[in-house]
PASE-766124 format. One record per residue: residue number from 1; residue in three letters; x, y, z of N, C-alpha, C in turn. Coordinates in Angstrom, 2 decimals, decimal comma, always signed. Layout:
// residues N
pos/code/n_px/n_py/n_pz/ca_px/ca_py/ca_pz/c_px/c_py/c_pz
NUM/ala/X/Y/Z/X/Y/Z/X/Y/Z
...
END
This chain:
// residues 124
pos/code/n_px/n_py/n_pz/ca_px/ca_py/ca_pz/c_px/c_py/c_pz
1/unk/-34,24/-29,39/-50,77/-33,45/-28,20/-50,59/-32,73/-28,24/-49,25
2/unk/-33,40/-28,83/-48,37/-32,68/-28,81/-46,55/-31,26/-29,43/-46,88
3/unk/-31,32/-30,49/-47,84/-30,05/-31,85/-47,45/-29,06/-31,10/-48,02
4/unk/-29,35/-30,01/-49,26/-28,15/-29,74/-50,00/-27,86/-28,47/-49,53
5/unk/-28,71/-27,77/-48,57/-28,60/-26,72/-47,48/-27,34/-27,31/-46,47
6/unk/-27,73/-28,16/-45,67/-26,64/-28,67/-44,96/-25,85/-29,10/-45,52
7/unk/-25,66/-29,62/-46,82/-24,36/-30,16/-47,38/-23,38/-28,61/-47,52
8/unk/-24,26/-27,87/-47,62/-23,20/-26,40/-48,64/-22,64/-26,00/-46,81
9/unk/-23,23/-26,29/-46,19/-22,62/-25,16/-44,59/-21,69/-26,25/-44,22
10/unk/-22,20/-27,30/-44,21/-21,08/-28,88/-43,56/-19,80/-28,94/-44,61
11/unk/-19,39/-28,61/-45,84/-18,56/-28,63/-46,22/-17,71/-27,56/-46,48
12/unk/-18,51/-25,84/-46,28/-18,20/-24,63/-46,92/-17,83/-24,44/-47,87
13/unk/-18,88/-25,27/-48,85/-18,53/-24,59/-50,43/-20,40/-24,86/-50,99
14/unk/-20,87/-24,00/-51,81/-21,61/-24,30/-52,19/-22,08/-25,49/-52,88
15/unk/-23,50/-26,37/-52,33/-23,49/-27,75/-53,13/-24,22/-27,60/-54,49
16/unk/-23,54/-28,35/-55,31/-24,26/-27,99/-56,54/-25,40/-28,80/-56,90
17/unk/-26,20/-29,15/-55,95/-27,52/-29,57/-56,21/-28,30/-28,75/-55,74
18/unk/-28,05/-27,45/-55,23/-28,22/-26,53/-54,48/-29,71/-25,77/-55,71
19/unk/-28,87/-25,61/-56,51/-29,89/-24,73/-57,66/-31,24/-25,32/-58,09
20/unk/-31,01/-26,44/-57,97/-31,87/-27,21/-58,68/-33,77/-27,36/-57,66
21/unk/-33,20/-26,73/-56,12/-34,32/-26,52/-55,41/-34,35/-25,17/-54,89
22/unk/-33,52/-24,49/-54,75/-33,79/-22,92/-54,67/-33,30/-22,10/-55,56
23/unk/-34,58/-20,83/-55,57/-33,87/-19,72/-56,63/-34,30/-18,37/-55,73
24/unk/-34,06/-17,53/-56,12/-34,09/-16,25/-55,77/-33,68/-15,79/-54,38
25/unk/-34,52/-15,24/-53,66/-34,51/-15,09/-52,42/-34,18/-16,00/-51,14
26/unk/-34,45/-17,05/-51,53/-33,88/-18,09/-50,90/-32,53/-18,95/-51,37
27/unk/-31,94/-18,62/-52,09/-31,10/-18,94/-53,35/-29,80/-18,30/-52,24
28/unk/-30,07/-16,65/-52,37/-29,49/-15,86/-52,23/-29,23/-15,54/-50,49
29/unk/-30,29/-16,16/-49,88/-29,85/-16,36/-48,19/-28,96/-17,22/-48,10
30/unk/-28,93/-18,60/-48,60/-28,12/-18,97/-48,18/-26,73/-19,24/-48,78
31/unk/-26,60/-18,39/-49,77/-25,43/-17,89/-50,31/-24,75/-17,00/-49,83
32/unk/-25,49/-16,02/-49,05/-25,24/-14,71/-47,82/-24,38/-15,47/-47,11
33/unk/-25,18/-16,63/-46,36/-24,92/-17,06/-45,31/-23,54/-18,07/-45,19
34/unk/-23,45/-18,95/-46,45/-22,46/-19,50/-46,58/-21,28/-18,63/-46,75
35/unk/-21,30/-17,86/-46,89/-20,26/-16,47/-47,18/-19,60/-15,98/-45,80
36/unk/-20,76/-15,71/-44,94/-20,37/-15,22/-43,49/-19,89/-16,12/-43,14
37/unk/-20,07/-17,37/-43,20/-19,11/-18,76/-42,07/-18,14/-18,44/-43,22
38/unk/-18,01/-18,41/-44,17/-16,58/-18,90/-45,09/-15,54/-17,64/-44,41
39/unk/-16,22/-16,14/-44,25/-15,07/-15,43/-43,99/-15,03/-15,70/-42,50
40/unk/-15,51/-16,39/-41,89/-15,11/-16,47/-40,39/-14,63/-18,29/-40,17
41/unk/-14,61/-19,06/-41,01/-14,16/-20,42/-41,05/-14,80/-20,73/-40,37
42/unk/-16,28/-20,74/-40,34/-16,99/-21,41/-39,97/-17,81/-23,05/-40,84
43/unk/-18,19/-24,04/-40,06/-18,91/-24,85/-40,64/-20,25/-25,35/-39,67
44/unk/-20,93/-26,11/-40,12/-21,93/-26,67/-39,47/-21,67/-27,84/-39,26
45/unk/-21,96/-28,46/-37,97/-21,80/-30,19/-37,70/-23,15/-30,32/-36,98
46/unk/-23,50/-31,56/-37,33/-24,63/-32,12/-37,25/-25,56/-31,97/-38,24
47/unk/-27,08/-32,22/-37,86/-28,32/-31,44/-39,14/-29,07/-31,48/-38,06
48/unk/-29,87/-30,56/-38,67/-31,16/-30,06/-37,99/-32,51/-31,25/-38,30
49/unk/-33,17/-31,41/-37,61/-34,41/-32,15/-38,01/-35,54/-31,49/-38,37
50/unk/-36,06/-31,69/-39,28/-37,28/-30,95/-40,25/-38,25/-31,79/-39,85
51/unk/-39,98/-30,92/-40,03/-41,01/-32,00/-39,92/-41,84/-31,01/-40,72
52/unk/-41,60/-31,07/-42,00/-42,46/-30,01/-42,72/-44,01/-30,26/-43,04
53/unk/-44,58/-29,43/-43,35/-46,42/-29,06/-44,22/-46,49/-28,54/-45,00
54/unk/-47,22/-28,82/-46,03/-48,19/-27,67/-46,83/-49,07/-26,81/-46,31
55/unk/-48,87/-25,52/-45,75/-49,81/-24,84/-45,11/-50,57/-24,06/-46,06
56/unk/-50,38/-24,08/-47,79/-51,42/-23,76/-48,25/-51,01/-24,14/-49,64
57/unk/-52,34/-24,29/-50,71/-51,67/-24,41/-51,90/-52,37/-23,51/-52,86
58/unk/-51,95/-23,02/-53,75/-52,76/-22,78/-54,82/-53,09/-22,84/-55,84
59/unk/-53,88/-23,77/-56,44/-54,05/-24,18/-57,48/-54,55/-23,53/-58,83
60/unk/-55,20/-22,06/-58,25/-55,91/-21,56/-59,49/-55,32/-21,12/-60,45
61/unk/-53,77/-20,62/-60,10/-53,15/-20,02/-61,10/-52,28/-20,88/-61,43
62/unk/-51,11/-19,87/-62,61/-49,64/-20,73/-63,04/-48,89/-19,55/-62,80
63/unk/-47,59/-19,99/-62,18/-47,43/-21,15/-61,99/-48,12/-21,86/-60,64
64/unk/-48,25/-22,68/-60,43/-49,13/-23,48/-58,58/-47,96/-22,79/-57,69
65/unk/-48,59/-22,62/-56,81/-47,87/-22,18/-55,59/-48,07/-22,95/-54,44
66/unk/-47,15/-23,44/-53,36/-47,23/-23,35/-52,30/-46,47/-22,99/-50,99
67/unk/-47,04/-22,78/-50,15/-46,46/-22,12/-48,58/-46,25/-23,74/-47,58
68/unk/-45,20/-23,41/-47,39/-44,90/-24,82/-46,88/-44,48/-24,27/-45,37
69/unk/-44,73/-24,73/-43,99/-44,58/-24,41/-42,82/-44,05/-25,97/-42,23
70/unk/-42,37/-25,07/-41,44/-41,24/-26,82/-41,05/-41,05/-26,43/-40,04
71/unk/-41,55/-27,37/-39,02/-40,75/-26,99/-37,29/-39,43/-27,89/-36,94
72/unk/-38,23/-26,88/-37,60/-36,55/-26,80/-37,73/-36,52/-26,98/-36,29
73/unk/-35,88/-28,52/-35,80/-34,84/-28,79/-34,54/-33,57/-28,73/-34,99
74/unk/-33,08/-26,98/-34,51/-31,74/-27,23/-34,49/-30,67/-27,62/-33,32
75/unk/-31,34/-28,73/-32,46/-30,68/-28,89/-30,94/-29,23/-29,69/-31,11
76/unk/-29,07/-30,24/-32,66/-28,47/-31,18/-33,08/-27,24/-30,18/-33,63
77/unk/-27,34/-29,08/-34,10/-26,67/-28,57/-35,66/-26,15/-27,44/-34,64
78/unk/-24,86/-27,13/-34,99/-23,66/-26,37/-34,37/-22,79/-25,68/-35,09
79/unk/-22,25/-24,26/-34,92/-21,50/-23,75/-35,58/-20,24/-24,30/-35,25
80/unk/-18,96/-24,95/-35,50/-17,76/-25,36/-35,23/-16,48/-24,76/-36,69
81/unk/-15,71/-24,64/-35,87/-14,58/-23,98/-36,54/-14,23/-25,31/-37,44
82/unk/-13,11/-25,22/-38,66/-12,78/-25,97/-39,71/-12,27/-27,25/-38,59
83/unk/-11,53/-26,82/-37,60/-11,11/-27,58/-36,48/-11,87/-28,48/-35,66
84/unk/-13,07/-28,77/-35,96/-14,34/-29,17/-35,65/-14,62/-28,47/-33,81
85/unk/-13,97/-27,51/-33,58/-14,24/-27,40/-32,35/-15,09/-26,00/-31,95
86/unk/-16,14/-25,94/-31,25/-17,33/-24,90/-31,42/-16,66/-23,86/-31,15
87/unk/-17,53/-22,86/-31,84/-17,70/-21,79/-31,85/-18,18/-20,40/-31,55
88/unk/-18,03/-19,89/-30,79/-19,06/-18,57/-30,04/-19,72/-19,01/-29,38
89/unk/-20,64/-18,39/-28,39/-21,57/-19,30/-26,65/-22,05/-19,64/-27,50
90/unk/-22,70/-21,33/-26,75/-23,89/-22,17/-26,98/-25,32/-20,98/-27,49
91/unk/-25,82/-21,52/-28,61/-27,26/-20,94/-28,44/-28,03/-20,40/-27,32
92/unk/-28,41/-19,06/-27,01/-29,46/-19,56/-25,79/-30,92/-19,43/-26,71
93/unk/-32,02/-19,38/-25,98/-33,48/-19,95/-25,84/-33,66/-21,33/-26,99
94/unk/-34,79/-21,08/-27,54/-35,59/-22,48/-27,85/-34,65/-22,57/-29,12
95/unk/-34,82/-23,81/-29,61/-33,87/-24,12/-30,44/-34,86/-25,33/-31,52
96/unk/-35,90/-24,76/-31,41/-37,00/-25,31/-32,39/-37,78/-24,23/-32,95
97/unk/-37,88/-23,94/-34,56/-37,97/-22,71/-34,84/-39,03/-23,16/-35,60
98/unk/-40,39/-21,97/-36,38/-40,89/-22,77/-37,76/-40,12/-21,87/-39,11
99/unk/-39,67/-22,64/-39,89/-39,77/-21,67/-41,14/-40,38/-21,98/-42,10
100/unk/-40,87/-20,68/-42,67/-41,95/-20,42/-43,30/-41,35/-20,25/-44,61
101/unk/-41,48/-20,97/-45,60/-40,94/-21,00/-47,48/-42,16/-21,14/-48,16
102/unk/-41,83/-20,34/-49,21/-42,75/-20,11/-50,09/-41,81/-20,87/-51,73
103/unk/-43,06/-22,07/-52,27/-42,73/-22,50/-53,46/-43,72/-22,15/-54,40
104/unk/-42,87/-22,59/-55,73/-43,68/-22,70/-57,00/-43,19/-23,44/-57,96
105/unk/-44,15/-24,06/-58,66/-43,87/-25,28/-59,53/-43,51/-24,83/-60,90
106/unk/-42,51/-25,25/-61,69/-41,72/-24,78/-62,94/-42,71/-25,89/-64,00
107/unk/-42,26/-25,31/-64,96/-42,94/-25,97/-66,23/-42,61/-27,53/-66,49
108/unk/-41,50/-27,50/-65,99/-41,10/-29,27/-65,99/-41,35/-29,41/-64,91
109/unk/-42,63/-29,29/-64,45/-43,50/-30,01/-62,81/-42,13/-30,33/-61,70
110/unk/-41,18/-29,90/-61,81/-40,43/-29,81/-60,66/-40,68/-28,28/-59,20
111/unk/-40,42/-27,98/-58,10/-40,90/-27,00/-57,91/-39,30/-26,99/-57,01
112/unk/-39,14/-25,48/-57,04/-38,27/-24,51/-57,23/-39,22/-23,70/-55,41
113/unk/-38,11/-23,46/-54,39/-38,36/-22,44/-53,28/-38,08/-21,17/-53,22
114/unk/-38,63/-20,40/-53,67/-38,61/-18,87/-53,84/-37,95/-18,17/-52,12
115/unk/-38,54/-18,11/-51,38/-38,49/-17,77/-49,69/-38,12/-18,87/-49,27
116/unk/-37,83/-18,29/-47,46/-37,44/-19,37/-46,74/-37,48/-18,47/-45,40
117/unk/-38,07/-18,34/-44,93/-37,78/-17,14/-43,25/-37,59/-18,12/-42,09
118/unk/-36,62/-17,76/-41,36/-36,75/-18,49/-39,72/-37,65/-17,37/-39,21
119/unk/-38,42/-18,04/-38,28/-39,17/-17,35/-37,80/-38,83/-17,50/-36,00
120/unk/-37,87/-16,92/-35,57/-36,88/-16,78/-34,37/-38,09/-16,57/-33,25
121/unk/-39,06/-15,67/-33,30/-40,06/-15,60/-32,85/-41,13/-16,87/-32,37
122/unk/-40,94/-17,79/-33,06/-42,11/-18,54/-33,14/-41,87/-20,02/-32,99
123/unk/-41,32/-20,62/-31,73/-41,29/-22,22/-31,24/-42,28/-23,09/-32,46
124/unk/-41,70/-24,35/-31,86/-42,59/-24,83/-32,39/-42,30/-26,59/-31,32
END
């Protein structure tokens, strides 16, 4: 879901491999979000570096669930105009975030990310 996350902001159009790892709530953030750079011509350059976990799973029910916890370096990844040239002040504070997504596994054992929160609060 991250690669086709950055593909949809790095190009400003939604990627259409996009669906195939998020639905709902997380589906719909970053459809929000691609929206706000599109009416302000914004894009993303660079990517962020991920170092994700399973911070929990659950197996007892259906569909399986899990909570996956990623400490996001975005020291790399920049808002820049279509013009590739940045956009609004530099970030300030930490610029290593965790976010916290919540999955669940579909009937064709593929799994699908329901959530996705930055957690702005919380270095990593």
């Amino acid at each position: 879901m991250a690669a086709a996350e950055v593909r949809t902001y790095a190009s400003g159009a939604l990627d259409a491999e996009l669906e195939r790892y998020a639905t709902h709530t997380a589906l719909a953030d970053i459809k929000s979000t691609l929206f706000w750079y599109q009416q302000r011509g914004i894009v993303m350059k660079g990517e962020p570096v991920h170092s994700p976990g399973v911070d929990s799973l659950d197996t007892s029910g259906k569909p399986l669930r899990a909570v996956i916890a990623d400490c996001v370096d975005s020291t790399g990844y920049d808002k820049v105009g279509k013009d590739g040239k940045p956009v609004g002040a530099a970030p300030s504070g930490p610029r290593r975030h965790v976010v916290t997504s919540s999955a669940q596994r579909t009937k064709s054992g593929s799994w699908l990310v329901y959530t996705s929160t930055v957690e702005r609060d919380r270095s990593c």
